[in-house]
Z-matrix of the N, CA and C atoms (Angstrom, degrees):
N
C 1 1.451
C 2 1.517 1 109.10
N 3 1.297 2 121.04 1 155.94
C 4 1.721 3 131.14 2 -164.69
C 5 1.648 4 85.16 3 -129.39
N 6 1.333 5 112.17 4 115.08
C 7 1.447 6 128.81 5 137.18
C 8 1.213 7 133.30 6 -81.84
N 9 1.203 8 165.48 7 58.08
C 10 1.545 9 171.23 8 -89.31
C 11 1.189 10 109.00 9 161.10
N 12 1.649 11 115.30 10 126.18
C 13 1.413 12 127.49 11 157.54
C 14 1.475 13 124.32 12 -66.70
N 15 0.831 14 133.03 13 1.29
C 16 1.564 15 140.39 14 -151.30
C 17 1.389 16 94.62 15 -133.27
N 18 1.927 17 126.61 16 97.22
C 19 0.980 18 132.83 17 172.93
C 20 1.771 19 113.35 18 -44.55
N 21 1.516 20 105.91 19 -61.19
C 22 1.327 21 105.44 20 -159.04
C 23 2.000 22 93.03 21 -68.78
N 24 0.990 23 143.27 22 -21.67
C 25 1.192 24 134.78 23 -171.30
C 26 2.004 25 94.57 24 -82.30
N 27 1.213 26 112.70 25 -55.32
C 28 1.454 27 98.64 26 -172.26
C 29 1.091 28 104.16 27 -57.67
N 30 1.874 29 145.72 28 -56.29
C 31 0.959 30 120.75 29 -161.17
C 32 1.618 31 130.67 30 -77.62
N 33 1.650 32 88.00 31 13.83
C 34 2.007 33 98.96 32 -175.07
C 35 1.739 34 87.89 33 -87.99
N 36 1.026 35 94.60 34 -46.52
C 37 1.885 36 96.43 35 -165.66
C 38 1.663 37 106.71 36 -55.22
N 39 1.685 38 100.38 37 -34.36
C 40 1.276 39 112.59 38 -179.79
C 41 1.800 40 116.54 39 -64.93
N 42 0.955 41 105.34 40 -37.28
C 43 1.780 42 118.34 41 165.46
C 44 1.436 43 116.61 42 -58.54
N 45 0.960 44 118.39 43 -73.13
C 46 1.514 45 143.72 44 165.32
C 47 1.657 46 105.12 45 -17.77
N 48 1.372 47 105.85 46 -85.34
C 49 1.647 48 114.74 47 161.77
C 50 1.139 49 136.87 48 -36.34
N 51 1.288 50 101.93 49 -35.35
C 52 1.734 51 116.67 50 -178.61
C 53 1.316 52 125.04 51 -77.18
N 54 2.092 53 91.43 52 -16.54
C 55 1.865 54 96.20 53 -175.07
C 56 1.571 55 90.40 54 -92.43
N 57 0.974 56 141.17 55 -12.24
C 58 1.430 57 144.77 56 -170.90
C 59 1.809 58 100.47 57 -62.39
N 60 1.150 59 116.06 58 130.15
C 61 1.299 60 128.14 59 -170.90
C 62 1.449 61 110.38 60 -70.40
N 63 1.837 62 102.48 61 -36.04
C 64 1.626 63 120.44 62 -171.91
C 65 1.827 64 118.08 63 -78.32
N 66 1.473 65 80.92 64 -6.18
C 67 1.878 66 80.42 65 -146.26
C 68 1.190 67 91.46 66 -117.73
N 69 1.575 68 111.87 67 175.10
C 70 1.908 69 119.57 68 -177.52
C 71 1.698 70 116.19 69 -165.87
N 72 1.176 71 112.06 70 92.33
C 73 1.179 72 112.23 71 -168.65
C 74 1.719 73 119.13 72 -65.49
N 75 1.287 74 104.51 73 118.69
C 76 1.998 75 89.34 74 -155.40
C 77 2.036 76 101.45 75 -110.82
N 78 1.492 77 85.03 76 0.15
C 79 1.819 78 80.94 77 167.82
C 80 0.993 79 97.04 78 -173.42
N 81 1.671 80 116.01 79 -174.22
C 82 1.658 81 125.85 80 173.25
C 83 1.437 82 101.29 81 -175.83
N 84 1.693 83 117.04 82 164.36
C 85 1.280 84 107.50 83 -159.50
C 86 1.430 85 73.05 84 -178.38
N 87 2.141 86 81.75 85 156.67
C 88 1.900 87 82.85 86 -155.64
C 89 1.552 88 78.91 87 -126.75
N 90 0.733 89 138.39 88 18.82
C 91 2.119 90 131.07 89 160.01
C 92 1.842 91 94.99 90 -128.39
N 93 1.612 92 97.30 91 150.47
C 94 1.695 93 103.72 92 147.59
C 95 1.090 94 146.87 93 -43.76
N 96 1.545 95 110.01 94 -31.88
C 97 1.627 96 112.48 95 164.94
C 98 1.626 97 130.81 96 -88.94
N 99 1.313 98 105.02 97 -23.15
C 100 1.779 99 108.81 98 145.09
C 101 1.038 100 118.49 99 -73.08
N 102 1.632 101 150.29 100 -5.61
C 103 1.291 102 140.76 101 -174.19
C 104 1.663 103 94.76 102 -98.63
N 105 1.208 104 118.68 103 -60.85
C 106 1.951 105 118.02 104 159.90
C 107 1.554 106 114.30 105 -4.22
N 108 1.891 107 95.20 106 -79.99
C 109 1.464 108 125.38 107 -170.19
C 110 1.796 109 100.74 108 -48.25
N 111 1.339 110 108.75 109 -58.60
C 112 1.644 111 108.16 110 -179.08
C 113 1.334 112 110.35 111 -57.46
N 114 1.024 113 123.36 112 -43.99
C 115 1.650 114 116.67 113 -169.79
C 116 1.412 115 103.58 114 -74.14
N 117 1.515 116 129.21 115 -20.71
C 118 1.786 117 115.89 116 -165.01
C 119 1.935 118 79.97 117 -83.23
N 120 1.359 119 125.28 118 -10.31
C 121 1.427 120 106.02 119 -145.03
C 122 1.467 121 93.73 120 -115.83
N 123 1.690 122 126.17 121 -30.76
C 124 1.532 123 141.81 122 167.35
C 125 1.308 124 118.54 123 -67.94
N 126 1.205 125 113.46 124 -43.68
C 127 1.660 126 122.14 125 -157.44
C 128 1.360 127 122.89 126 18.28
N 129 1.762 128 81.62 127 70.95
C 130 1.817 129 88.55 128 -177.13
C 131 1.390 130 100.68 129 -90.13
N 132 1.299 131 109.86 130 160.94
C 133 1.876 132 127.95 131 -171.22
C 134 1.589 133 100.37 132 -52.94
N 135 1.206 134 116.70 133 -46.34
C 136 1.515 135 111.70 134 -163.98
C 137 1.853 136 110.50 135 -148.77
N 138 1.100 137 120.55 136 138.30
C 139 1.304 138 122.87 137 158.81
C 140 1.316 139 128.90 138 -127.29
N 141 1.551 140 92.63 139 157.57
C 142 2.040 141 100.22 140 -176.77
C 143 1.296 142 121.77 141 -104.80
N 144 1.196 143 111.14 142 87.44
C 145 1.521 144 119.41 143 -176.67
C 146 1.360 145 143.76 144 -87.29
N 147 1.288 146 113.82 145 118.66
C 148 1.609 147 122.06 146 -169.17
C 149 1.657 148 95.08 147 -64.10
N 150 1.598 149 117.18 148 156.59
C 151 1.592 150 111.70 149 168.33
C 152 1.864 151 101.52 150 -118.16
N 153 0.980 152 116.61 151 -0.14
C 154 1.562 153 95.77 152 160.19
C 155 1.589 154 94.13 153 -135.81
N 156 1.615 155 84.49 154 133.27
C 157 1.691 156 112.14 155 -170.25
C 158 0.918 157 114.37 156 -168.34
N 159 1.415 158 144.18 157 122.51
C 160 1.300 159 170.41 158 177.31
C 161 1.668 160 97.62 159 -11.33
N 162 1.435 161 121.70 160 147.08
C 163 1.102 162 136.67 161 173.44
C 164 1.305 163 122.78 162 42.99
N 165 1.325 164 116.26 163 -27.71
C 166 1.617 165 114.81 164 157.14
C 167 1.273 166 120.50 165 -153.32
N 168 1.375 167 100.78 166 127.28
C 169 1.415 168 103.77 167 -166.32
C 170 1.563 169 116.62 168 -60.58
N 171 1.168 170 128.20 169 158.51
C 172 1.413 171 135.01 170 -166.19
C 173 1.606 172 122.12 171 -54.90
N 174 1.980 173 107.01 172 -43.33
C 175 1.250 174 127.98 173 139.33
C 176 1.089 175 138.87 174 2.74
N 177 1.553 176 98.51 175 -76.74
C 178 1.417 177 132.36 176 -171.27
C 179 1.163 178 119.32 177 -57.97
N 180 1.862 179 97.72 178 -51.49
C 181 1.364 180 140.63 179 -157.67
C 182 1.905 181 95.98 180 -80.11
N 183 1.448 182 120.05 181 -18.58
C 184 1.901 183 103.73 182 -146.68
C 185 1.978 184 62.46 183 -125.90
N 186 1.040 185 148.36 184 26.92
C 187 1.551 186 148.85 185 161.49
C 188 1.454 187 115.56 186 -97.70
N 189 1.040 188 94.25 187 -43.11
C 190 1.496 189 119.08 188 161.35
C 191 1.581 190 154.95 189 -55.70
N 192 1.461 191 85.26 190 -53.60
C 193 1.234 192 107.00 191 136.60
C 194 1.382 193 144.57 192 -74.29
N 195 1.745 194 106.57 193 -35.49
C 196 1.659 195 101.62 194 163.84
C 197 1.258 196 127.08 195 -47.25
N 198 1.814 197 104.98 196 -35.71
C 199 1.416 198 97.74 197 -166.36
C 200 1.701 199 105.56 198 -94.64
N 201 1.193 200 107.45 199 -1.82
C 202 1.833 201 88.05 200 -167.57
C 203 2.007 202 99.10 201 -120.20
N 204 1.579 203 101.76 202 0.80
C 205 1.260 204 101.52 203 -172.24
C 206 1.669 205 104.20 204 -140.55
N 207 1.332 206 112.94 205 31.66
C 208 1.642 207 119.75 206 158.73
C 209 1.390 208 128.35 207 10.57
N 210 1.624 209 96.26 208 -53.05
C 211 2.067 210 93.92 209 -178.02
C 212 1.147 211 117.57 210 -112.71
N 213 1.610 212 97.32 211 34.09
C 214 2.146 213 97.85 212 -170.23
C 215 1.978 214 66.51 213 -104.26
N 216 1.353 215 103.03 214 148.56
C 217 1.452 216 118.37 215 162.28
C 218 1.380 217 112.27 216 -108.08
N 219 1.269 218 125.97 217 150.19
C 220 1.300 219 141.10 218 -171.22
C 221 1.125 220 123.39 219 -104.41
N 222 0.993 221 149.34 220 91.36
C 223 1.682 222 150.76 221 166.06
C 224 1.605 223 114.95 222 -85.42
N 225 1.747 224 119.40 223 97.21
C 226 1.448 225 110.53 224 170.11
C 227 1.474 226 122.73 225 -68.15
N 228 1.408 227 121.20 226 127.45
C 229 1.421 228 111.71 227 170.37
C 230 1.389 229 109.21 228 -124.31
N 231 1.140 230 104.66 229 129.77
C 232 1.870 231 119.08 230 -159.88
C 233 0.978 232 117.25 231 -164.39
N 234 1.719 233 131.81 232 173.48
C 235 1.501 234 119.61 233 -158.54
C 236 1.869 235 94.74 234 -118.08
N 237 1.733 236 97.94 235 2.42
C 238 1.747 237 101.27 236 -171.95
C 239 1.181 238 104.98 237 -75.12
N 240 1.981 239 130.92 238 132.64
C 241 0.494 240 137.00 239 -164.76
C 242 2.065 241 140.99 240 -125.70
N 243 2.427 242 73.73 241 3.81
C 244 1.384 243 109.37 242 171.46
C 245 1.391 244 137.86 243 -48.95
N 246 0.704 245 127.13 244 147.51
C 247 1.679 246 122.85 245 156.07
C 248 1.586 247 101.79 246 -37.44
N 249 1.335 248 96.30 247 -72.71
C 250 1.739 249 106.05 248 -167.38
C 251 1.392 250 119.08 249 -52.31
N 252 1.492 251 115.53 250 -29.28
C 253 1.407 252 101.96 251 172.57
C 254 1.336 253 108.24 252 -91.63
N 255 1.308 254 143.20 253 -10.06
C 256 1.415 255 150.94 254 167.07
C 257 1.798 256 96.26 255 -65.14
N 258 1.131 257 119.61 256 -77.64
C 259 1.303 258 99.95 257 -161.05
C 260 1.300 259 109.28 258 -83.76
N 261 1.295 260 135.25 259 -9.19
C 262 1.501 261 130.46 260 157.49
C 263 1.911 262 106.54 261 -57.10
N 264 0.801 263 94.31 262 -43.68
C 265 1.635 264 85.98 263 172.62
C 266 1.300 265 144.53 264 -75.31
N 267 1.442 266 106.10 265 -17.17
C 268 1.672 267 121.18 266 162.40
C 269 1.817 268 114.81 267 -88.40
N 270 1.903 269 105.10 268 -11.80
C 271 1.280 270 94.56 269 -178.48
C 272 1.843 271 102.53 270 -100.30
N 273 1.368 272 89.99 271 -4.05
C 274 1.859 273 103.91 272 167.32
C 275 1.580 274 105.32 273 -68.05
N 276 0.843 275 142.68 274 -17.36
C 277 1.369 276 141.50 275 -145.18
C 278 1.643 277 136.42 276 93.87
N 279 1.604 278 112.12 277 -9.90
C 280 1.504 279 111.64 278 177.64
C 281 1.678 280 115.83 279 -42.08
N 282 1.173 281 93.01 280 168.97
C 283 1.623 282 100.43 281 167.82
C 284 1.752 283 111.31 282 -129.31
N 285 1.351 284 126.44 283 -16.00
C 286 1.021 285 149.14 284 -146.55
C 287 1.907 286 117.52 285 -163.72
N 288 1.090 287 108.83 286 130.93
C 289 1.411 288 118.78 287 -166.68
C 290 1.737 289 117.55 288 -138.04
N 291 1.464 290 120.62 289 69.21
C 292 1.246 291 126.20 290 163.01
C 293 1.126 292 144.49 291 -86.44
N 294 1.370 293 125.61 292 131.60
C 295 1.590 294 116.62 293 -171.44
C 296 1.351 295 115.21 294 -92.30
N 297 1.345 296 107.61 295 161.48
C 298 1.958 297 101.42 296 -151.75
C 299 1.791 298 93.07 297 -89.91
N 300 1.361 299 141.22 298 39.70
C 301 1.005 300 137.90 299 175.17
C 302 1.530 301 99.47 300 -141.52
N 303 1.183 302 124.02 301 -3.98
C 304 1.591 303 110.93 302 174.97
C 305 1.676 304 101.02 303 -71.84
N 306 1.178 305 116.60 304 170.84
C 307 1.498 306 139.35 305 -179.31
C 308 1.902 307 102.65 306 -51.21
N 309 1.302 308 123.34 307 155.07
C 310 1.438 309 134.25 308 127.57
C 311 1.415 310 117.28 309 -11.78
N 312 1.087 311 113.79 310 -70.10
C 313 1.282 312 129.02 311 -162.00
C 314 1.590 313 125.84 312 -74.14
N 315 1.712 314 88.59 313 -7.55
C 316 1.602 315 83.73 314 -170.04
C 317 1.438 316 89.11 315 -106.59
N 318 1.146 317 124.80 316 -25.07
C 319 1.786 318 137.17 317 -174.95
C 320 1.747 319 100.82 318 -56.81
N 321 1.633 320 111.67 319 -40.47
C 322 1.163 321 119.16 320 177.87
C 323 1.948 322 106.71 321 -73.09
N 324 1.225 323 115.18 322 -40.85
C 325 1.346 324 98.63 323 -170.17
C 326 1.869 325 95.62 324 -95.69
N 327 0.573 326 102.04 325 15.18
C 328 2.251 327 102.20 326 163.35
C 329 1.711 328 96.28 327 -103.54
N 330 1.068 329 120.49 328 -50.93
C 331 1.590 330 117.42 329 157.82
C 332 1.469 331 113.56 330 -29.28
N 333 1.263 332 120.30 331 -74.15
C 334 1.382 333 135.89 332 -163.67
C 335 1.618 334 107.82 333 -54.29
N 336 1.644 335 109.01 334 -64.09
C 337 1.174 336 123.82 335 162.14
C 338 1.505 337 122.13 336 -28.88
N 339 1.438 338 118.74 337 -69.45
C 340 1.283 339 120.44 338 -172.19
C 341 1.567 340 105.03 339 -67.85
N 342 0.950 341 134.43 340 -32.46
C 343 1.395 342 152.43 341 167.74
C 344 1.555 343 103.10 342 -48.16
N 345 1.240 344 121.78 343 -38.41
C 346 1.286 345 114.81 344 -169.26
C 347 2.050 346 106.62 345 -98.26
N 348 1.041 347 86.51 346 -5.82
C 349 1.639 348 95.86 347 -174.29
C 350 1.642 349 120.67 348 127.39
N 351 1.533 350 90.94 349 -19.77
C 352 1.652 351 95.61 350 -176.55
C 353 1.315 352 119.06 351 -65.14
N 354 1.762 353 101.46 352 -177.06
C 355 1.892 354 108.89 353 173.35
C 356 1.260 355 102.12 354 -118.86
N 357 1.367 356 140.05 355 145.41
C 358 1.223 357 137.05 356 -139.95
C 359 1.605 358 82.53 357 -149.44
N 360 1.830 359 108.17 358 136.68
C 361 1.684 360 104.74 359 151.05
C 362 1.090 361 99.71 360 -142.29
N 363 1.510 362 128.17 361 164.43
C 364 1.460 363 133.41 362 176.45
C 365 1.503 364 99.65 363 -84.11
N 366 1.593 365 94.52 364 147.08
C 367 1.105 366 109.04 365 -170.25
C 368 1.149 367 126.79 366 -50.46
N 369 1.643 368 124.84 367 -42.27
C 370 1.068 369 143.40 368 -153.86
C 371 1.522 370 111.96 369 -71.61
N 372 1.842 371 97.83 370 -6.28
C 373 1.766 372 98.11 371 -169.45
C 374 1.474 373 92.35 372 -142.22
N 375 1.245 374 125.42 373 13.81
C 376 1.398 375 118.63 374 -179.22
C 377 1.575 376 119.59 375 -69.69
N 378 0.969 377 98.24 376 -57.94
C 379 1.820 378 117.01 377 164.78
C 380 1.374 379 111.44 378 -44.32
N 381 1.059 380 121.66 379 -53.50
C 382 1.823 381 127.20 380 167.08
C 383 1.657 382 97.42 381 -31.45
N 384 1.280 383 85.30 382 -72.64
C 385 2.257 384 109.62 383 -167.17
C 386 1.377 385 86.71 384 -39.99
N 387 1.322 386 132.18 385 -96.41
C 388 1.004 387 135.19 386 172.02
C 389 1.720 388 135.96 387 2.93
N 390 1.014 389 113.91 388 -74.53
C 391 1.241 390 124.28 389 162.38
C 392 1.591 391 127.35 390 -71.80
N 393 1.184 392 103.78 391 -0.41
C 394 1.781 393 128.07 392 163.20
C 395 1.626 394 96.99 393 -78.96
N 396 1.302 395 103.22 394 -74.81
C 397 1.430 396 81.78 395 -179.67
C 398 1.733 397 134.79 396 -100.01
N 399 1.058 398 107.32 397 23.49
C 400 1.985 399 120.18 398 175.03
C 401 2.034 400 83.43 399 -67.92
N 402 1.703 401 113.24 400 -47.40
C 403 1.365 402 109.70 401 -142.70
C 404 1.928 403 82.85 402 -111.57
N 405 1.091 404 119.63 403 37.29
C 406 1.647 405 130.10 404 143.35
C 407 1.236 406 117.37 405 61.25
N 408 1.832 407 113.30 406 20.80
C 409 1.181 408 125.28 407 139.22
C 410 1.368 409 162.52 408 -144.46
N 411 1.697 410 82.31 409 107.83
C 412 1.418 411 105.11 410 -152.36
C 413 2.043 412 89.86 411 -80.28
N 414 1.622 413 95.37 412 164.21
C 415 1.264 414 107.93 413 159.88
C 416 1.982 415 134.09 414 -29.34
N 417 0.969 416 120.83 415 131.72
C 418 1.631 417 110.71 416 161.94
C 419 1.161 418 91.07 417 164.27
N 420 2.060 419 77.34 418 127.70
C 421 1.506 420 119.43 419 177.88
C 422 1.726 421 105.61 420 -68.52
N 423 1.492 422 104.61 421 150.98
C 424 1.715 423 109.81 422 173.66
C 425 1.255 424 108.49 423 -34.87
N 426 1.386 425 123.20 424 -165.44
C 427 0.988 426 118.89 425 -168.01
C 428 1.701 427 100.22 426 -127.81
N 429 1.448 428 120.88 427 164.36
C 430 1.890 429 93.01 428 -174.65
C 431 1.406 430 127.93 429 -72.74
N 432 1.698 431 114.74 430 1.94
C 433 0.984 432 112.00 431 -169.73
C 434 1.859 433 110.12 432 -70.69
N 435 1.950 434 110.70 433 -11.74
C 436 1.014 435 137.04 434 -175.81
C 437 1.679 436 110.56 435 -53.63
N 438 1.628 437 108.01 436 -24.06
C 439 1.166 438 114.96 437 177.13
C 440 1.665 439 113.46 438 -65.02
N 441 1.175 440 120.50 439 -7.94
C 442 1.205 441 136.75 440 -172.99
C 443 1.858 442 114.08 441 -64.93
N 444 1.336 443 92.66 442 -55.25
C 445 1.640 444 103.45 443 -177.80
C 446 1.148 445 104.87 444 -79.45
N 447 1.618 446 148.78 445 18.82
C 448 1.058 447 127.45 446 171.96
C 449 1.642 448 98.22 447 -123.98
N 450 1.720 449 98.54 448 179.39
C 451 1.354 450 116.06 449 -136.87
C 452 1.573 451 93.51 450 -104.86
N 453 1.221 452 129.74 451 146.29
C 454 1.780 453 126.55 452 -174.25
C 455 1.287 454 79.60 453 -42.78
N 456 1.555 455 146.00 454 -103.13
C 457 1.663 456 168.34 455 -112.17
C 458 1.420 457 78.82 456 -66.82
N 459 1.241 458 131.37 457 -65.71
C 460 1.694 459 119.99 458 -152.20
C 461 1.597 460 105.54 459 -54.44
N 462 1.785 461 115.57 460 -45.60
C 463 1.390 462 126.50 461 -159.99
C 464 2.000 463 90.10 462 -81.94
N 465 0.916 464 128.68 463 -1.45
C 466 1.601 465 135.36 464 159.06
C 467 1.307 466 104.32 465 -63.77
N 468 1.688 467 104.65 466 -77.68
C 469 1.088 468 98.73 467 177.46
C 470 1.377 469 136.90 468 -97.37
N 471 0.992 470 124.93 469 52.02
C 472 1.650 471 156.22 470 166.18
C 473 1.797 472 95.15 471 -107.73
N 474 1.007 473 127.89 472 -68.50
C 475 1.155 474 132.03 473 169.15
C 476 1.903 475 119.26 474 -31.18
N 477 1.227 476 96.68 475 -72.55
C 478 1.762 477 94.84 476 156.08
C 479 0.725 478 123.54 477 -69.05
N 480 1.515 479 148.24 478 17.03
C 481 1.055 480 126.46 479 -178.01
C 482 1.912 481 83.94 480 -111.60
N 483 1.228 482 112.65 481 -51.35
C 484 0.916 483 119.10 482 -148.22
C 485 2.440 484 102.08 483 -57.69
N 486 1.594 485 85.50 484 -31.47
C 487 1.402 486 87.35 485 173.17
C 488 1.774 487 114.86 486 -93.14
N 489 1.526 488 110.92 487 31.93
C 490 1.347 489 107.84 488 136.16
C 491 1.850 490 89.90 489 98.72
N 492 1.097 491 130.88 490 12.05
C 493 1.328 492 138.74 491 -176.85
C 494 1.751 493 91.18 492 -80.45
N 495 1.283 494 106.28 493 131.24
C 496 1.974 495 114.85 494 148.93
C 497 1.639 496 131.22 495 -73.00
N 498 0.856 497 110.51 496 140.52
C 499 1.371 498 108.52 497 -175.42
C 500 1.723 499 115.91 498 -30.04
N 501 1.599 500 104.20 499 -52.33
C 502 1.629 501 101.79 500 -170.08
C 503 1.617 502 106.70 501 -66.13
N 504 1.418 503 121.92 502 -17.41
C 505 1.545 504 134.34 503 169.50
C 506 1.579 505 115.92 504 -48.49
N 507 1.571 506 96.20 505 -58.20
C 508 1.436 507 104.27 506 -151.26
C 509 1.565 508 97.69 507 -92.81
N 510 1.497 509 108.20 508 -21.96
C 511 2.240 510 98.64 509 155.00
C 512 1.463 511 94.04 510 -65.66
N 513 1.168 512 140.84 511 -61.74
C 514 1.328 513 127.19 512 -141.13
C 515 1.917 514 92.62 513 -56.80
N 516 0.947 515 105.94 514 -52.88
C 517 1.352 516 122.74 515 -158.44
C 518 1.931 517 104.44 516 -66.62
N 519 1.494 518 108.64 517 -42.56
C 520 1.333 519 114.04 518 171.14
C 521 2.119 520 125.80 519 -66.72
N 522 1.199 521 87.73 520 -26.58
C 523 1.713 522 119.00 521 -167.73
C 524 1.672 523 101.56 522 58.58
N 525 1.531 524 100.91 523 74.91
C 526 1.091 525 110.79 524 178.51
C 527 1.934 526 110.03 525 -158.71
N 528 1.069 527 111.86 526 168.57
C 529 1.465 528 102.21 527 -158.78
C 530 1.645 529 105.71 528 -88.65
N 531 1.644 530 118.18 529 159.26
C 532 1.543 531 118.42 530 -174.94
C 533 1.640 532 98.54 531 -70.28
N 534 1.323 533 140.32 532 -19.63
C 535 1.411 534 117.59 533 172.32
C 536 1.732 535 109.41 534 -80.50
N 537 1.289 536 115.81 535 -13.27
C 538 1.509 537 111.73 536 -157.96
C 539 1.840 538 81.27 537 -72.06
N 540 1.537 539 109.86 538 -46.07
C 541 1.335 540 97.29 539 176.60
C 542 1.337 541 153.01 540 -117.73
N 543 1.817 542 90.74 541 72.62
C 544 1.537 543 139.85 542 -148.09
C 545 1.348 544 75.97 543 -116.13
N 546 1.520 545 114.00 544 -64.45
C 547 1.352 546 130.62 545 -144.75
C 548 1.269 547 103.20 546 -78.76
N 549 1.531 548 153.17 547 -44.51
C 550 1.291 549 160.24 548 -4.14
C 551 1.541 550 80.99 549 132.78
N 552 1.313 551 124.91 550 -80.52
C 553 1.610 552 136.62 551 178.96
C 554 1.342 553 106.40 552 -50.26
N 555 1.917 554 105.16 553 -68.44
C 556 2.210 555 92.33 554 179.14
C 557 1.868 556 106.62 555 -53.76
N 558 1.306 557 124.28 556 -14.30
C 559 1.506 558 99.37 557 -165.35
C 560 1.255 559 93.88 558 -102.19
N 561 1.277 560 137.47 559 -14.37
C 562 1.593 561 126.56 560 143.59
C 563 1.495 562 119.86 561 -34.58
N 564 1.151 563 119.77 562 -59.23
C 565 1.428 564 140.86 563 -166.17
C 566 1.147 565 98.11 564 -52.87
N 567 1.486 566 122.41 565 -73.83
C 568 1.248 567 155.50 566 -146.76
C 569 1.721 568 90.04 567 -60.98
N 570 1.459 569 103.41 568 -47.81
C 571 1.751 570 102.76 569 -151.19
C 572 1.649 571 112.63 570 -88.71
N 573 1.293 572 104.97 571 -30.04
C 574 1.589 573 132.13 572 -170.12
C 575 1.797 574 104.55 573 -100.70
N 576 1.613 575 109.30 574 -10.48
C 577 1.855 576 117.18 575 -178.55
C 578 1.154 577 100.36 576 49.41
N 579 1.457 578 122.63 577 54.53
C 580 1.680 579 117.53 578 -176.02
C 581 1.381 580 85.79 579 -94.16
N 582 1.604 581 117.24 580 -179.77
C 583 2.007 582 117.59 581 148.05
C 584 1.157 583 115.54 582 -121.87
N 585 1.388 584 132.54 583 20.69
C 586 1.637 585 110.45 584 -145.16
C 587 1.468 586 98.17 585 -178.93
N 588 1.049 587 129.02 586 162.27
C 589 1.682 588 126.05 587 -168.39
C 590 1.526 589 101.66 588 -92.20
N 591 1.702 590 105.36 589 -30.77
C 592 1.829 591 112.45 590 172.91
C 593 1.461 592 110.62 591 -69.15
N 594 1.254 593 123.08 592 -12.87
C 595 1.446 594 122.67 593 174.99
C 596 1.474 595 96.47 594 -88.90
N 597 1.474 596 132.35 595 -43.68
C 598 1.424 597 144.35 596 -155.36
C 599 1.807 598 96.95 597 -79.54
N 600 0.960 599 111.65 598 -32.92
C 601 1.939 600 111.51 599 -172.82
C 602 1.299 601 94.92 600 -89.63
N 603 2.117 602 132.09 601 -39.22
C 604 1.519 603 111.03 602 -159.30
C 605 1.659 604 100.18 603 -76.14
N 606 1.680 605 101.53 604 -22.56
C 607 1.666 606 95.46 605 -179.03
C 608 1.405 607 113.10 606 -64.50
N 609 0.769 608 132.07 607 -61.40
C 610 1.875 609 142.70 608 167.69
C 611 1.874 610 104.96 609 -32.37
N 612 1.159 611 117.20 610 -41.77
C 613 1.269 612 114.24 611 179.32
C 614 1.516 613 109.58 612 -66.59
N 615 1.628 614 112.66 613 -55.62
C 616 1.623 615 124.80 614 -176.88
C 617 1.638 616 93.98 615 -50.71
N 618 1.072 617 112.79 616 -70.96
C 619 1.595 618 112.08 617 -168.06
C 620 1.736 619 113.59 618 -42.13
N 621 1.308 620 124.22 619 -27.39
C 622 1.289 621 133.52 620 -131.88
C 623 1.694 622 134.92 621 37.86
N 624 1.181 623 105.24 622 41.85
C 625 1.745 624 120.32 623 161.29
C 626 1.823 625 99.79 624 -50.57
N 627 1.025 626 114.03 625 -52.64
C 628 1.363 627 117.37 626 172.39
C 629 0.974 628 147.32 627 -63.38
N 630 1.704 629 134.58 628 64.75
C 631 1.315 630 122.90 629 -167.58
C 632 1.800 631 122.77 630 -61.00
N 633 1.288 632 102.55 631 117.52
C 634 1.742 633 111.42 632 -139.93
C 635 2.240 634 65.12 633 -76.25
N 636 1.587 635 127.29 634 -60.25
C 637 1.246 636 116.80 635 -154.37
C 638 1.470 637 113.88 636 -31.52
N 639 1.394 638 124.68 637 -13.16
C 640 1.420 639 120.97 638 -138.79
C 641 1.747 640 96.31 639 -107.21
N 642 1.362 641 112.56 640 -17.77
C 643 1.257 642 142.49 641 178.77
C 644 1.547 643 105.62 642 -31.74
């Protein structure tokens, strides 16, 4: 299955796959919370998942699925090229980690790979991964006791954020203004040393800020 916001990109990937003799594209869905819904309802072998996507972030979305959909495998394909979204995404549940500019060919053998049981990274960042952890530092989010230093309003909006809400959302939704939660986000950052909203949703997931049932 193809999760992707980007019509003309899902339906290229969707071509591509479809001429493949081995393979069978059995759905696709262009936000995080239809890509969830399809997989509890498809249970296709494997999916290719964008991590920023409308209404729920990709994160959120591959947490979710680990736990309620075990033998769907995960392949991220994205243009993020961080630490934080790399290892936020294998401690999300990925199995596989491609960037949306590597070749055809390698999308097919991270396919194959994860398909066979393996862990798959694109090349272009493997060696990074690698040498992150040979020299013993790998990724890891605070710990939950981290929930401690923050403020009721921040763990609100840590909470929306983390389930994929935009700023002008989560005022609408808070009754509070889109800079109040400008400010709200840097003092997340600031307090938790996150960088990135994919660091800001996998922390909320580890902790369980996120009730994944509600998904």
């Amino acid at each position: 299955m193809i999760a992707e916001d980007h019509d003309i990109l899902r339906q290229g990937l969707k071509s591509l796959l479809a001429s493949h003799p081995d393979l069978e594209v059995v759905g696709e869905a262009d936000d995080g919370h239809e890509a969830v819904r399809l997989v509890y309802h498809l249970k296709p072998d494997l999916v290719l998942l964008d991590l920023s996507m409308p209404r729920m972030h990709g994160l959120t979305a591959m947490q979710s699925l680990t736990k309620h959909c075990p033998n769907t495998k995960i392949i991220v394909l994205t243009v993020h090229q961080t630490d934080e979204y790399i290892f936020s995404a294998f401690q999300a549940g990925a199995k596989g980690y491609v960037l949306k500019d590597s070749p055809y060919d390698e999308l097919l053998l991270a396919i194959t790979h994860v398909l066979e049981g393996r862990t798959y990274i694109s090349a272009g960042i493997s060696e990074r991964v690698i040498r992150r952890f040979v020299h013993k530092k790998g990724a890891s989010l605070e710990t939950p006791s981290a929930l401690g230093i923050l403020t009721t309003r921040e763990k609100e909006v840590l909470q929306l954020i983390a389930e994929g809400l935009k700023g002008p959302a989560i005022a609408e939704q808070l009754c509070i203004s889109p800079k109040t939660v400008d400010k709200h986000r840097a003092n997340l950052m600031r307090k938790l040393q996150l960088h990135n909203v994919a660091a800001l949703t996998a922390f909320a997931i580890q902790t369980g800020l996120v009730d994944m049932e509600k998904v």
